[in-house]
Backbone as a printed PyTorch tensor [residue, N CA C, xyz], in Angstrom:
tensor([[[-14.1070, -12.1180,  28.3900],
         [-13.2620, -12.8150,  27.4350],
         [-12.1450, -13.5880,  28.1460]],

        [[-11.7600, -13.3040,  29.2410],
         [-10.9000, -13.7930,  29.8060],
         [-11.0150, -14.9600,  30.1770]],

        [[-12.1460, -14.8710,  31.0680],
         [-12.7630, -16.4460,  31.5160],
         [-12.7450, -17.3370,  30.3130]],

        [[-13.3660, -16.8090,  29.2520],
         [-13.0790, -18.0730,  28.1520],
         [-11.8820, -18.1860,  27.4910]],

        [[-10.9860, -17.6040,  27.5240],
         [ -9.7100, -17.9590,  27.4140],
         [ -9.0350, -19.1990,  28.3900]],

        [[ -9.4890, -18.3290,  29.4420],
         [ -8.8600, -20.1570,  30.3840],
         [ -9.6540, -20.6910,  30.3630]],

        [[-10.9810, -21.0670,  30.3590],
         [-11.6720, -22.1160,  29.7150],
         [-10.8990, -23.0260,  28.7580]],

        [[-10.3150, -21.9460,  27.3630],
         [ -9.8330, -22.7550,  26.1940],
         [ -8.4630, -23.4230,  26.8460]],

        [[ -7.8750, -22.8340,  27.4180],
         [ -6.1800, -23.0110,  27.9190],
         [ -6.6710, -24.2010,  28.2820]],

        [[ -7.8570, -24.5240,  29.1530],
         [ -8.0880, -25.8030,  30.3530],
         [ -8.4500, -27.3700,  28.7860]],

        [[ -9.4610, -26.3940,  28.5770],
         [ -9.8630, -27.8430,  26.8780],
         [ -8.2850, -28.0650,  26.3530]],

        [[ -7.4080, -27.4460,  26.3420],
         [ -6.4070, -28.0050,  25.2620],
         [ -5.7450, -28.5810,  26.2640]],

        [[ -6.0360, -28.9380,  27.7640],
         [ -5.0470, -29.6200,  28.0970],
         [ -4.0240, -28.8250,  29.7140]],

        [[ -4.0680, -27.5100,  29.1590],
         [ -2.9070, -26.7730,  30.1020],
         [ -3.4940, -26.4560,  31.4320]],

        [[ -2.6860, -25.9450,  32.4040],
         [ -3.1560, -25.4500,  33.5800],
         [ -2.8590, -23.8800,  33.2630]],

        [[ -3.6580, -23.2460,  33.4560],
         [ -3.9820, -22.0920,  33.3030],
         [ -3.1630, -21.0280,  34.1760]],

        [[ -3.0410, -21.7300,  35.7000],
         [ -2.7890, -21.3280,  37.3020],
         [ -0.7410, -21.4360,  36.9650]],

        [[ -0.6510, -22.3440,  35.7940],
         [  0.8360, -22.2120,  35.6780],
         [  1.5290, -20.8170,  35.5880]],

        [[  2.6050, -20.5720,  36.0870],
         [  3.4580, -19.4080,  36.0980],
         [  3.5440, -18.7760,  34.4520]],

        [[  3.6680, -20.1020,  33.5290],
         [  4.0480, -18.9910,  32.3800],
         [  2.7100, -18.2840,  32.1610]],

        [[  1.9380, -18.8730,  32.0510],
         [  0.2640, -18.8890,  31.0760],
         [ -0.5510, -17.7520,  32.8480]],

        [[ -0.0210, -17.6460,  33.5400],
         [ -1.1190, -16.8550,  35.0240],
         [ -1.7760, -15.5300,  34.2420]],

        [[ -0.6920, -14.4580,  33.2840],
         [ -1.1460, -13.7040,  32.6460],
         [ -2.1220, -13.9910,  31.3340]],

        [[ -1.6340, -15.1950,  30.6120],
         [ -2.1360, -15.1960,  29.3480],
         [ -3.1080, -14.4320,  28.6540]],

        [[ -4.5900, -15.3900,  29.4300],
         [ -5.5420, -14.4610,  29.1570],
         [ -6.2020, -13.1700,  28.9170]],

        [[ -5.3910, -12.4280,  30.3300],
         [ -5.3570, -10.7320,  29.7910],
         [ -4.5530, -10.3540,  28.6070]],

        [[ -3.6010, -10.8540,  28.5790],
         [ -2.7470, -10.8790,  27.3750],
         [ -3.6040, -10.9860,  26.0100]],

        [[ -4.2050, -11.8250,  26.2460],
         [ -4.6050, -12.4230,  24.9640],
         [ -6.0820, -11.2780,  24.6800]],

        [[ -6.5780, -11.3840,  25.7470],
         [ -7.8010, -10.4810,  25.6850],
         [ -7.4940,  -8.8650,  25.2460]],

        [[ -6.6250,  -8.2360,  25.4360],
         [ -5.6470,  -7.3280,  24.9710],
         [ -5.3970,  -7.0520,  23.4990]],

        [[ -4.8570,  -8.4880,  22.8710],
         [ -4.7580,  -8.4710,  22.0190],
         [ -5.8500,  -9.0940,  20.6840]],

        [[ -6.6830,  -9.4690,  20.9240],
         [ -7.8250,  -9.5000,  20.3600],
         [ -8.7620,  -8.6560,  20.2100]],

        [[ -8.6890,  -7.8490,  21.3550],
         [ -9.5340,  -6.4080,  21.0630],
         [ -8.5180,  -5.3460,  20.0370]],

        [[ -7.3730,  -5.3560,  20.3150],
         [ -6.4850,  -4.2680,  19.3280],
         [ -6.5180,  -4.9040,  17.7000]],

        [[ -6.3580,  -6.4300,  17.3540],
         [ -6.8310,  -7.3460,  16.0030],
         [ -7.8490,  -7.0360,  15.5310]],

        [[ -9.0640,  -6.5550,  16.2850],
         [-10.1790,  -6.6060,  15.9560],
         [-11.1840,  -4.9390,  15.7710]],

        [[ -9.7790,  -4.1800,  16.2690],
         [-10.0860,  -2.6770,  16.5220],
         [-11.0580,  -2.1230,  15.8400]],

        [[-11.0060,  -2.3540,  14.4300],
         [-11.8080,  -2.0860,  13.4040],
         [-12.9630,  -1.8250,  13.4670]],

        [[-14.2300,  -2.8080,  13.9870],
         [-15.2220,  -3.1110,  14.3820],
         [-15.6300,  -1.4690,  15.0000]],

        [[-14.7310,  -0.9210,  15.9330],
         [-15.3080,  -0.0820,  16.4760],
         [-14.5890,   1.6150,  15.8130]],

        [[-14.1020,   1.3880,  14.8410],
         [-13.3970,   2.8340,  13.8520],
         [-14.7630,   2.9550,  13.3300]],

        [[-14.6310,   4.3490,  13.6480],
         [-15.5030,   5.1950,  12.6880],
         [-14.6880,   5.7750,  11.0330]],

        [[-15.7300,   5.7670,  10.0700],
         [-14.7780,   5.8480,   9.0490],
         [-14.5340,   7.1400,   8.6300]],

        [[-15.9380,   7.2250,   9.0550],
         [-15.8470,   9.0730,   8.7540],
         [-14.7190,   9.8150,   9.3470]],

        [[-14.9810,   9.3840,  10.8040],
         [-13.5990,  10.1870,  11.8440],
         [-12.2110,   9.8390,  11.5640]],

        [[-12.1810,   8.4740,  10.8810],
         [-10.3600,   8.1790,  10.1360],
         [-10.5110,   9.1630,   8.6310]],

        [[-11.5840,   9.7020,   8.3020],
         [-11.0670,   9.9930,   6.9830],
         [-10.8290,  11.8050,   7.3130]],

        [[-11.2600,  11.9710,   8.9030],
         [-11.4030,  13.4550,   9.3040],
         [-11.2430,  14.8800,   7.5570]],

        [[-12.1840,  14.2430,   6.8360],
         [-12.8540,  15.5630,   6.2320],
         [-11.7340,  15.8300,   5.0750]],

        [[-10.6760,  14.9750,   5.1150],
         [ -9.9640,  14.9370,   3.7750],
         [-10.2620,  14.5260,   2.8040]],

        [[-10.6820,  15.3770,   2.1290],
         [-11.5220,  15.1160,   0.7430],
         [-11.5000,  16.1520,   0.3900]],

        [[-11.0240,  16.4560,  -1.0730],
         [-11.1400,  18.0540,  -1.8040],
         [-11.0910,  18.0190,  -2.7580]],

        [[-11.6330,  19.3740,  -3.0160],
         [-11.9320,  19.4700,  -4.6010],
         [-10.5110,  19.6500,  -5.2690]],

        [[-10.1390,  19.0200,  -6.3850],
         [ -9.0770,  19.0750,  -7.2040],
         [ -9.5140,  18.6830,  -8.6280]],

        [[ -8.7770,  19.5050,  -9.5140],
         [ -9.0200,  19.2680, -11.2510],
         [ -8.0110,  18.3880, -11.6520]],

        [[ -8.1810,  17.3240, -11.2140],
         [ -6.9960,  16.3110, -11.6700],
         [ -8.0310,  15.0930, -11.8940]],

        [[ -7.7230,  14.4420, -12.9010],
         [ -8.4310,  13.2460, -13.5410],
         [ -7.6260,  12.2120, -14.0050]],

        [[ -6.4120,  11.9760, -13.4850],
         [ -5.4540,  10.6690, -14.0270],
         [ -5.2360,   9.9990, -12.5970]],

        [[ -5.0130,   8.9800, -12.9700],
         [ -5.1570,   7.6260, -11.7400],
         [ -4.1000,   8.2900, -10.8160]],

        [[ -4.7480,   7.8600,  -9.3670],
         [ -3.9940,   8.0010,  -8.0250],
         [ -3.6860,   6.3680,  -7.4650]],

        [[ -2.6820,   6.0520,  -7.3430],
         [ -2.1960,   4.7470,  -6.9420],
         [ -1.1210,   4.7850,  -5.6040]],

        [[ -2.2300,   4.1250,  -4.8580],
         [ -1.2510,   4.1670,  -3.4460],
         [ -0.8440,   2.2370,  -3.0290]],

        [[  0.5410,   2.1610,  -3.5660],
         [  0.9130,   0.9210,  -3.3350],
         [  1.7630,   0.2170,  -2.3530]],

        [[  1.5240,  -0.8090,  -2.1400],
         [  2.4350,  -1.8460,  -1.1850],
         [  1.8720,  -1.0050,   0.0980]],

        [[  0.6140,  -1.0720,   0.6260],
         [  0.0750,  -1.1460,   1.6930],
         [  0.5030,  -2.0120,   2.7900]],

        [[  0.6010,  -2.1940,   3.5180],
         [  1.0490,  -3.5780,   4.5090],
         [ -0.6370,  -3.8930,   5.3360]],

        [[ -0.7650,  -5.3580,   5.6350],
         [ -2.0550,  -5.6800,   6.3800],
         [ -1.8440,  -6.8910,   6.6800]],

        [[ -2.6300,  -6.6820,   7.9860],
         [ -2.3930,  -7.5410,   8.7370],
         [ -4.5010,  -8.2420,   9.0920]],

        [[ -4.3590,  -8.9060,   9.3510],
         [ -6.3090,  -9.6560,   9.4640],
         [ -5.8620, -11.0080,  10.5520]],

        [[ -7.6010, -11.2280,  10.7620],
         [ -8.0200, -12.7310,  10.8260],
         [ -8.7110, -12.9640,   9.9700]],

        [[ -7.9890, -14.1920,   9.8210],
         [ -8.9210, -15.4610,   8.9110],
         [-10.2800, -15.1060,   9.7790]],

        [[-11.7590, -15.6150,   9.2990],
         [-12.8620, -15.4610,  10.2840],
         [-13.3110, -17.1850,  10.2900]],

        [[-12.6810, -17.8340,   9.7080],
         [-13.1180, -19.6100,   9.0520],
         [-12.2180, -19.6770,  10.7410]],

        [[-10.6830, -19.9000,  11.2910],
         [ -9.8100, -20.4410,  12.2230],
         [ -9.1180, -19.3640,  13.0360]],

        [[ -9.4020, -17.7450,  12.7500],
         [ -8.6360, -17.0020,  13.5920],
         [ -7.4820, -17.1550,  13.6470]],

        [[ -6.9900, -17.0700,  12.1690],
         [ -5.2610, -17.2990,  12.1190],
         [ -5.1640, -16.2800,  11.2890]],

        [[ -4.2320, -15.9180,  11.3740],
         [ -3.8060, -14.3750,  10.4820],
         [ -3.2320, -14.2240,   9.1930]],

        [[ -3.9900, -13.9000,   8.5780],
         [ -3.6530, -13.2260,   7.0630],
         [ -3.1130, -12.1530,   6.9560]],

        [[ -2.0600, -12.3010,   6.1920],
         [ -0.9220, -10.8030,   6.1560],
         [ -0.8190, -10.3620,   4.5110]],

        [[ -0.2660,  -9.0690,   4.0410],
         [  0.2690,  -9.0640,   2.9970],
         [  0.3010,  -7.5120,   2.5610]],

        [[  0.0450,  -7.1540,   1.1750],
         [  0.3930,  -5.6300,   0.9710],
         [ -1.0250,  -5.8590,  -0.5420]],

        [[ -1.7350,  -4.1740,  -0.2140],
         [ -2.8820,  -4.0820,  -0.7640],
         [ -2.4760,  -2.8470,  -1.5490]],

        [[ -2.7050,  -2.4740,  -2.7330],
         [ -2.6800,  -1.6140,  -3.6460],
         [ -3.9850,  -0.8270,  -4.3910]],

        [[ -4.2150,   0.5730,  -4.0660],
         [ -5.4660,   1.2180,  -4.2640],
         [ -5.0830,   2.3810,  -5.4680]],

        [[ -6.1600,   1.7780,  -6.2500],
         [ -5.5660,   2.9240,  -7.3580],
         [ -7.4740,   3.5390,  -7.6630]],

        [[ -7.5890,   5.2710,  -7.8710],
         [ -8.5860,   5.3380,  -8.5620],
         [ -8.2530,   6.8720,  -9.8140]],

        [[ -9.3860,   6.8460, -10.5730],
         [ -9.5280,   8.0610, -10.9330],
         [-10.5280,   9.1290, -10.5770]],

        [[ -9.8120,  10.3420, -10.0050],
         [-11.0610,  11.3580,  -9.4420],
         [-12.0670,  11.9480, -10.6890]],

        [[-12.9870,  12.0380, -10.2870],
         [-13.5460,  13.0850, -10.3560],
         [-13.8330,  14.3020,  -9.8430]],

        [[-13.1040,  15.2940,  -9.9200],
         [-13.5440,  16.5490,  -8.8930],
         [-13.0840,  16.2800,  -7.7090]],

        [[-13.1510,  15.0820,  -7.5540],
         [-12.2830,  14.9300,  -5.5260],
         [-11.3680,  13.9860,  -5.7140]],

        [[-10.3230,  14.8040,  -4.5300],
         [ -9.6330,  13.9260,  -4.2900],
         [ -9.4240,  13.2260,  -2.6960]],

        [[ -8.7630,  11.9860,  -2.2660],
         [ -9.2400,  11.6200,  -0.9390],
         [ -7.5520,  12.3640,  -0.2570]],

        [[ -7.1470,  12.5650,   0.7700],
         [ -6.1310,  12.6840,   1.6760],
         [ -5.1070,  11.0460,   1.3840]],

        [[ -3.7500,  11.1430,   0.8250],
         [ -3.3790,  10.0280,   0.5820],
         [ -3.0100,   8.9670,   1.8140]],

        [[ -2.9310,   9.5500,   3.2410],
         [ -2.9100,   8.9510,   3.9740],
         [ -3.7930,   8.2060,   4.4090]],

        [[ -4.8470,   8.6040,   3.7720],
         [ -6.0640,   8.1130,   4.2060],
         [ -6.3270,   6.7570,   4.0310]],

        [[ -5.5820,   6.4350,   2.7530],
         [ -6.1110,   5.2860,   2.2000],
         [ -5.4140,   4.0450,   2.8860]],

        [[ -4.2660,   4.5000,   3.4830],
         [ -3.8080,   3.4840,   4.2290],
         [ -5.0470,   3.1490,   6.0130]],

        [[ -4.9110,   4.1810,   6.1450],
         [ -6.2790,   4.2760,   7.3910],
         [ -7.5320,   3.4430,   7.2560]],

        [[ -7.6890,   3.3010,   5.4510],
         [ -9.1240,   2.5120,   5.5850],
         [ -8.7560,   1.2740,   5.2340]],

        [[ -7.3900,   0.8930,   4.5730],
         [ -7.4910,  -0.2630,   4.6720],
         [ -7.1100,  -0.7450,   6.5210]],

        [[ -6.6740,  -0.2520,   7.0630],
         [ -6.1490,  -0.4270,   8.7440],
         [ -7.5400,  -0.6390,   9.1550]],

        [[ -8.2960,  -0.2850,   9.0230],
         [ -9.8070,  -0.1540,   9.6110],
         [-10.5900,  -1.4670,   9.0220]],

        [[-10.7630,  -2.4800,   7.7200],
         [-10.8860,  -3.1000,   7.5570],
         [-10.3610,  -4.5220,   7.4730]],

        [[ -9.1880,  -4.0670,   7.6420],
         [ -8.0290,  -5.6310,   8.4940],
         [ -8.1540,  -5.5400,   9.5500]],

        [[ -8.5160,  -4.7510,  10.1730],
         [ -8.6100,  -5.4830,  12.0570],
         [ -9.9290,  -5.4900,  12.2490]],

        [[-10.4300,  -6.7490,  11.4080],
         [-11.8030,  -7.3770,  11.7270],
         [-11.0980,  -8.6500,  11.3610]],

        [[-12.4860,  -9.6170,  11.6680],
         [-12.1530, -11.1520,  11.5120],
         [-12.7920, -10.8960,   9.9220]],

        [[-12.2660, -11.6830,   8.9230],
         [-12.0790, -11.3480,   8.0740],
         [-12.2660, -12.4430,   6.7360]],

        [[-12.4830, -11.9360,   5.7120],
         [-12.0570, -12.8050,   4.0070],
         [-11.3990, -11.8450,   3.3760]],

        [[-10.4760, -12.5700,   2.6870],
         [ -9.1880, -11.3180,   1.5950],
         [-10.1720, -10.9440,   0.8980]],

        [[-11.3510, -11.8790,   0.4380],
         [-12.6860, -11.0020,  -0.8110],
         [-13.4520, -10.1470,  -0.3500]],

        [[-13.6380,  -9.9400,   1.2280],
         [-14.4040,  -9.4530,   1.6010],
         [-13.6170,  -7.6960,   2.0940]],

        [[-12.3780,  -8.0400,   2.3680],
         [-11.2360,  -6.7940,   2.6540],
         [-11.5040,  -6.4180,   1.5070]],

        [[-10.8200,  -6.9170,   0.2100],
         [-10.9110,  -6.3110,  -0.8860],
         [-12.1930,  -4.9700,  -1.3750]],

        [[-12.9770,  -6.0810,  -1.4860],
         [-14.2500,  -5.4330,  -1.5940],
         [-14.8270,  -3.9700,  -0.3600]],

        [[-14.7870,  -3.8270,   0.3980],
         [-14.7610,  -3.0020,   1.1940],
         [-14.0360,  -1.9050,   1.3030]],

        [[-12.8610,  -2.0750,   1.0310],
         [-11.8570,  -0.9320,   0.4170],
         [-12.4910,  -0.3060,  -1.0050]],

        [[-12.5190,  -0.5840,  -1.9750],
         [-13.2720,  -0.1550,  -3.1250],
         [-14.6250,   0.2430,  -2.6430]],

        [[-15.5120,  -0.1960,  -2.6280],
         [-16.6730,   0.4840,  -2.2360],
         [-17.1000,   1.5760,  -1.2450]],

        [[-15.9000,   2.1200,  -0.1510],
         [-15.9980,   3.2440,   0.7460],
         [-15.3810,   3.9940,  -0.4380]],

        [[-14.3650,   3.9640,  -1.0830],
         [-13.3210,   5.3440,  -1.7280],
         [-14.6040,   5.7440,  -2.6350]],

        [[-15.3900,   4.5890,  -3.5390],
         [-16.5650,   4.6600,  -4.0550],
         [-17.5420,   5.7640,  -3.4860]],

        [[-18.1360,   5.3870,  -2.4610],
         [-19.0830,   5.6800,  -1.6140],
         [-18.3030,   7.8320,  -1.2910]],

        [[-17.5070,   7.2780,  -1.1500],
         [-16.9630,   8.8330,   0.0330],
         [-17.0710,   9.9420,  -1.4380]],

        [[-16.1580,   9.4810,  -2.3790],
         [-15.5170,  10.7410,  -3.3650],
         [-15.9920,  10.3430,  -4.6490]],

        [[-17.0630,   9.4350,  -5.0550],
         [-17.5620,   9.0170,  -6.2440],
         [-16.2900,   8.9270,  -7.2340]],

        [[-15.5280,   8.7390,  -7.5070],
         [-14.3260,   8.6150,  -8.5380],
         [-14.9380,   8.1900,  -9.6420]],

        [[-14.3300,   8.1490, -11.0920],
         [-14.3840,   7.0610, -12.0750],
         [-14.2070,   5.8770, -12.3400]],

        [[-13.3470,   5.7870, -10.8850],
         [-13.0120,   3.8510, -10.9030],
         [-12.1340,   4.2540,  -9.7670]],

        [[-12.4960,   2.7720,  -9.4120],
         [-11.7390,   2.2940,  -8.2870],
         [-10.7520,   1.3110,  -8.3530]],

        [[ -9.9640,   0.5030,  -8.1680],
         [ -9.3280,  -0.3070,  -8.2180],
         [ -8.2940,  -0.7700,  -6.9520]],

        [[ -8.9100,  -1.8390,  -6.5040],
         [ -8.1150,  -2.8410,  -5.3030],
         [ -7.5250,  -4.0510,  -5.7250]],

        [[ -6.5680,  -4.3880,  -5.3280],
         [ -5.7190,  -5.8110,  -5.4080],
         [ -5.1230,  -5.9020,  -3.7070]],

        [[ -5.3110,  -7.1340,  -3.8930],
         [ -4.5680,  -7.1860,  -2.3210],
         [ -4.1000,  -8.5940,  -2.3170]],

        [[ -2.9420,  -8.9590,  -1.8270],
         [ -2.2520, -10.0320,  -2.2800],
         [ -1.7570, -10.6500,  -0.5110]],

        [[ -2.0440, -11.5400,  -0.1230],
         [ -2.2410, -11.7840,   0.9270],
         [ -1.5240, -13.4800,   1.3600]],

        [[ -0.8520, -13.7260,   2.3170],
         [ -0.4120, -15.2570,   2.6590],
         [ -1.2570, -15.2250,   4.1620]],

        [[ -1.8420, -16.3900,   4.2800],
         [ -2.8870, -17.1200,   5.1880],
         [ -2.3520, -18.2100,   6.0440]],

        [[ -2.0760, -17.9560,   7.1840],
         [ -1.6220, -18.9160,   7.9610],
         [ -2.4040, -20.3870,   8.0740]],

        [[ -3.8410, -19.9670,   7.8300],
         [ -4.6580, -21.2320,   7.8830],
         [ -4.4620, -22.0360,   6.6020]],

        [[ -3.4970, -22.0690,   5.5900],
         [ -3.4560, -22.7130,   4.7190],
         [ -1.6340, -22.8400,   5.2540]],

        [[ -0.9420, -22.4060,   4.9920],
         [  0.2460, -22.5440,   5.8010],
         [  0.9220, -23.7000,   7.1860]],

        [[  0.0560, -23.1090,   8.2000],
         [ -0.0410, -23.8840,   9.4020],
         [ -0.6430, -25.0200,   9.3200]],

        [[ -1.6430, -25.2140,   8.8600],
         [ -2.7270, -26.5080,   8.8900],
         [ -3.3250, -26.6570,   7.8490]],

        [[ -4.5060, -27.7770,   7.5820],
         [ -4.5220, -28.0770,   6.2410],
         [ -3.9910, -28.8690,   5.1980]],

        [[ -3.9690, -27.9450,   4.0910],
         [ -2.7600, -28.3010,   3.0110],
         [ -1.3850, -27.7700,   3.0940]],

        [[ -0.8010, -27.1470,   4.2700],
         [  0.2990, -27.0300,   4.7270],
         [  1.3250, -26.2690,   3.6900]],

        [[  0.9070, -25.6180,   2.6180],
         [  1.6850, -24.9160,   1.5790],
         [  2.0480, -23.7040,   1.7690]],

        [[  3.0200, -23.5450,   2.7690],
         [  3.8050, -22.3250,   3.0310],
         [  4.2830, -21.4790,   2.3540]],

        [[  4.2930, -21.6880,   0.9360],
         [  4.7260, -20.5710,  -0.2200],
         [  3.7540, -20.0000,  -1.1670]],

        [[  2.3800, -20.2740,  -0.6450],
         [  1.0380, -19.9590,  -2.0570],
         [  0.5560, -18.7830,  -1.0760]],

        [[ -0.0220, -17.8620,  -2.2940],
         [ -0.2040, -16.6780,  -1.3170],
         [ -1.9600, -16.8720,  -2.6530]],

        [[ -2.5430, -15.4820,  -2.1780],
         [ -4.0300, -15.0370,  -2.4330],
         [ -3.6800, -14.1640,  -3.3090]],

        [[ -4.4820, -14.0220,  -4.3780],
         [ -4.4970, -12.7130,  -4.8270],
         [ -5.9530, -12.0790,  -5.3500]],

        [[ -6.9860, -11.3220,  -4.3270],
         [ -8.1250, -10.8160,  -5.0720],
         [ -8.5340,  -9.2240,  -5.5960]],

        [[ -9.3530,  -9.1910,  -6.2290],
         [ -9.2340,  -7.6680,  -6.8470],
         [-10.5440,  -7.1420,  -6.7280]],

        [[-10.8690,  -6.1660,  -7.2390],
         [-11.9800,  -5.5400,  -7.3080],
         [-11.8620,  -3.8210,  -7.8070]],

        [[-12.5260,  -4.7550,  -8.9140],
         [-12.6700,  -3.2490,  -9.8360],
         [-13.8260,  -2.4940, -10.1800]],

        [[-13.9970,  -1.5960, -10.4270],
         [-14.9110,  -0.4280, -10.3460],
         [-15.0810,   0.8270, -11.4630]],

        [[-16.4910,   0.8800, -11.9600],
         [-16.2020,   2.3020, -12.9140],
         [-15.4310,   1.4990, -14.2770]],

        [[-14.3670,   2.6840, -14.1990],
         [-13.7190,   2.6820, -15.6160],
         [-12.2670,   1.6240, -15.7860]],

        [[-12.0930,   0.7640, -14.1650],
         [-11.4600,  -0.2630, -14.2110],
         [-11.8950,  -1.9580, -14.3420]],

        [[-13.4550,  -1.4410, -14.4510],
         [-14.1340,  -2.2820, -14.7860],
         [-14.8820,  -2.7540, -15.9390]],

        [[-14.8840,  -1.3880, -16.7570],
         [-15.2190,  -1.1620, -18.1840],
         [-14.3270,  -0.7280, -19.1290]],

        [[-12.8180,  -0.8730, -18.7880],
         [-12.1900,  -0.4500, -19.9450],
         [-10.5870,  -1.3700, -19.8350]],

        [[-10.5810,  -2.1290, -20.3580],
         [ -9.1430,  -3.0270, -20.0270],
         [ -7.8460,  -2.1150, -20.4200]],

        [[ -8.2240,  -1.1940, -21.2280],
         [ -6.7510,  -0.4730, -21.0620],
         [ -6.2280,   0.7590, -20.0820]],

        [[ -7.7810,   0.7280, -19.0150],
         [ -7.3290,   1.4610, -17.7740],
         [ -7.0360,   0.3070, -16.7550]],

        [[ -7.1620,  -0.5960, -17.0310],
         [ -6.7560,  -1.6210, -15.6490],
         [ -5.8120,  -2.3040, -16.2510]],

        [[ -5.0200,  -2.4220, -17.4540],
         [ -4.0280,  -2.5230, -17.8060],
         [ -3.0800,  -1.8270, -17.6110]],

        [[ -2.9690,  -0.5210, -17.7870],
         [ -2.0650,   0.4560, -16.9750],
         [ -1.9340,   0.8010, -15.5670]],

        [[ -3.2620,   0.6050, -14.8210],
         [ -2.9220,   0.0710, -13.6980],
         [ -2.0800,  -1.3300, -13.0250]],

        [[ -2.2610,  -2.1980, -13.4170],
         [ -1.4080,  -3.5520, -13.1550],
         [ -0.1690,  -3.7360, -13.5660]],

        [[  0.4920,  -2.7370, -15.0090],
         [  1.4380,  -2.4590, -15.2620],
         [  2.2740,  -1.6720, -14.2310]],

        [[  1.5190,  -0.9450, -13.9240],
         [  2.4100,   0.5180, -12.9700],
         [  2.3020,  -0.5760, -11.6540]],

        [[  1.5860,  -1.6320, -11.5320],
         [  1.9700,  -2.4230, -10.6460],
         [  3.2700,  -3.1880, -10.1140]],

        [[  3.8960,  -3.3780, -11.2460],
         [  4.7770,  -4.4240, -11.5790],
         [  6.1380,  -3.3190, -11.6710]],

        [[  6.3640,  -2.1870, -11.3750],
         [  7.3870,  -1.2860, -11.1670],
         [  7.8670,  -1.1960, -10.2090]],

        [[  9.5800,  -0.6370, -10.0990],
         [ 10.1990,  -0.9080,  -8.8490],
         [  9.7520,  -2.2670,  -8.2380]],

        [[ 10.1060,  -3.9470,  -8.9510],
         [ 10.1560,  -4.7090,  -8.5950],
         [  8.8450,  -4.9430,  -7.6660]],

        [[  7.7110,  -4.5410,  -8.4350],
         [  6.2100,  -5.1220,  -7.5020],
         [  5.8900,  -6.6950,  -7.3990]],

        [[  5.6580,  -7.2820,  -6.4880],
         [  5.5790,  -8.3450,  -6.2150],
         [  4.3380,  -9.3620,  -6.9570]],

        [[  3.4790,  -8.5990,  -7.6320],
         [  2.0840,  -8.6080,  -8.3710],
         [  2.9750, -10.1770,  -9.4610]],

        [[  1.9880, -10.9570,  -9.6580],
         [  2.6650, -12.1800, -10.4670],
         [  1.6200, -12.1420, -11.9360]],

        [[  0.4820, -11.5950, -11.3930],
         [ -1.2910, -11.6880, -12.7740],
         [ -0.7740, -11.0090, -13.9880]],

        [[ -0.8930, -11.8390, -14.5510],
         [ -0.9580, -10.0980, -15.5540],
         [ -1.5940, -10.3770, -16.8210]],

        [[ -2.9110, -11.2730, -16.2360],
         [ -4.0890, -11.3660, -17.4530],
         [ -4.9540, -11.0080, -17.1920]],

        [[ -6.0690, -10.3420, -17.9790],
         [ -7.0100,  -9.3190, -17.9120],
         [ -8.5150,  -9.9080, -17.6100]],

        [[ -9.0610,  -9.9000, -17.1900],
         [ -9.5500,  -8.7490, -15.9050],
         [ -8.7740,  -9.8630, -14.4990]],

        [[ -8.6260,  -9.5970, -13.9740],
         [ -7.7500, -10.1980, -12.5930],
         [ -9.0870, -11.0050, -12.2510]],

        [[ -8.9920, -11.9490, -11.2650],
         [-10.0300, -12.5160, -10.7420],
         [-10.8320, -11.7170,  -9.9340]],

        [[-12.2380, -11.7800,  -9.3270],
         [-12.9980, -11.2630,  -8.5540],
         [-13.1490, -11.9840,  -7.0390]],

        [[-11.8420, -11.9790,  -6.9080],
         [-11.9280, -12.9480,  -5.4530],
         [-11.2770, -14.2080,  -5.4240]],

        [[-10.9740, -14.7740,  -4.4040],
         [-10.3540, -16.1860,  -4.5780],
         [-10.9500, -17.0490,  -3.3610]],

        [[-10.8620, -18.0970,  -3.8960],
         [-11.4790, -18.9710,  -2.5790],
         [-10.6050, -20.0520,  -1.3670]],

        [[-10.9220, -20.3000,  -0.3270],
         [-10.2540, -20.6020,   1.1370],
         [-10.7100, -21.6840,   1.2390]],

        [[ -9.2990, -22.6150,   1.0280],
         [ -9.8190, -23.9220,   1.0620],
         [-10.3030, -23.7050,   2.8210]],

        [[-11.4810, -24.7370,   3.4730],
         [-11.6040, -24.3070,   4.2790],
         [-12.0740, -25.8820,   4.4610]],

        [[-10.8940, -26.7480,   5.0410],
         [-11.1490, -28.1770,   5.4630],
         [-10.3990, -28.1460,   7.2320]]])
């Protein structure tokens, strides 16, 4: 990876052999493997066996996640805060956990629809719940930096599941309990979108 790093340094122009940029590449190679960590998390071993039986059946909501990604269209970074709400059945997951799997699916190269979606379908997959429910609200440097240059529009996609997908007055009380202690959430028409799309010029 290195070599093609100064490869790229040399296409844009720079000397590579310069004093500031002599490290870069390891630098950079460094930090593209830690961005991209994900790829190689096991999920099972982040969720180390937290999962238990509990008689509780009212929504678990773990909010204002922080995340960090690549765009996978320009390798520019998408940031923001993701919110996981479900209802158990019989299990419940370790609440730390849920921050772990979204960590595990932002450090890949990436789509906010495709993060989204991936988060819901493991909590799915691991502890069968009654519903799942993801929102993740995200600002994109590749629309920011370049482009259409709109530094203040952010993403917002969802993905719902179960009984947040079949019943609007459980994903209504979810999006409500969103909007507490000053939540940053702006939607608040029913069913949220299923994704959003990247301008990608």
């Amino acid at each position: 990876m290195q070599n093609l790093i100064k490869g790229m340094l040399e296409e844009l122009g720079e000397d590579p052999d310069r004093e500031g940029l002599l490290k870069t590449p390891e630098r950079v190679d460094k930090s593209m493997r830690f961005l991209t960590s994900g790829y190689s998390a096991d999920i099972d071993a982040a969720l180390n066996g937290a999962m238990f039986s509990v008689d509780y059946s009212e929504m678990v909501i773990v909010r204002d996640i922080d995340f960090y990604s690549l765009c996978e269209h320009h390798l520019l970074p998408f940031f923001g805060k993701c919110h996981v709400a479900y209802i158990p059945n019989g299990r419940v997951i370790g609440l730390s956990k849920i921050p772990r799997l979204v960590e595990i699916f932002a450090r890949r190269l990436q789509l906010q629809e495709r993060l989204t979606n991936q988060i819901a379908q493991t909590i799915l997959e691991k502890i069968n719940p009654l519903g799942v429910a993801v929102v993740c609200e995200g600002t994109h440097l590749c629309m920011a930096m370049r482009g259409v240059e709109k530094q203040n529009s952010y993403t917002i996609t969802s993905a719902m599941l179960g009984m947040f997908r079949d019943q609007a007055r459980t994903r209504m009380e979810f999006l409500e309990l969103l909007k507490l202690r000053g939540g940053s959430l702006s939607v608040t028409g029913l069913p949220l979108p299923q994704g959003s799309h990247h301008l990608d010029d």
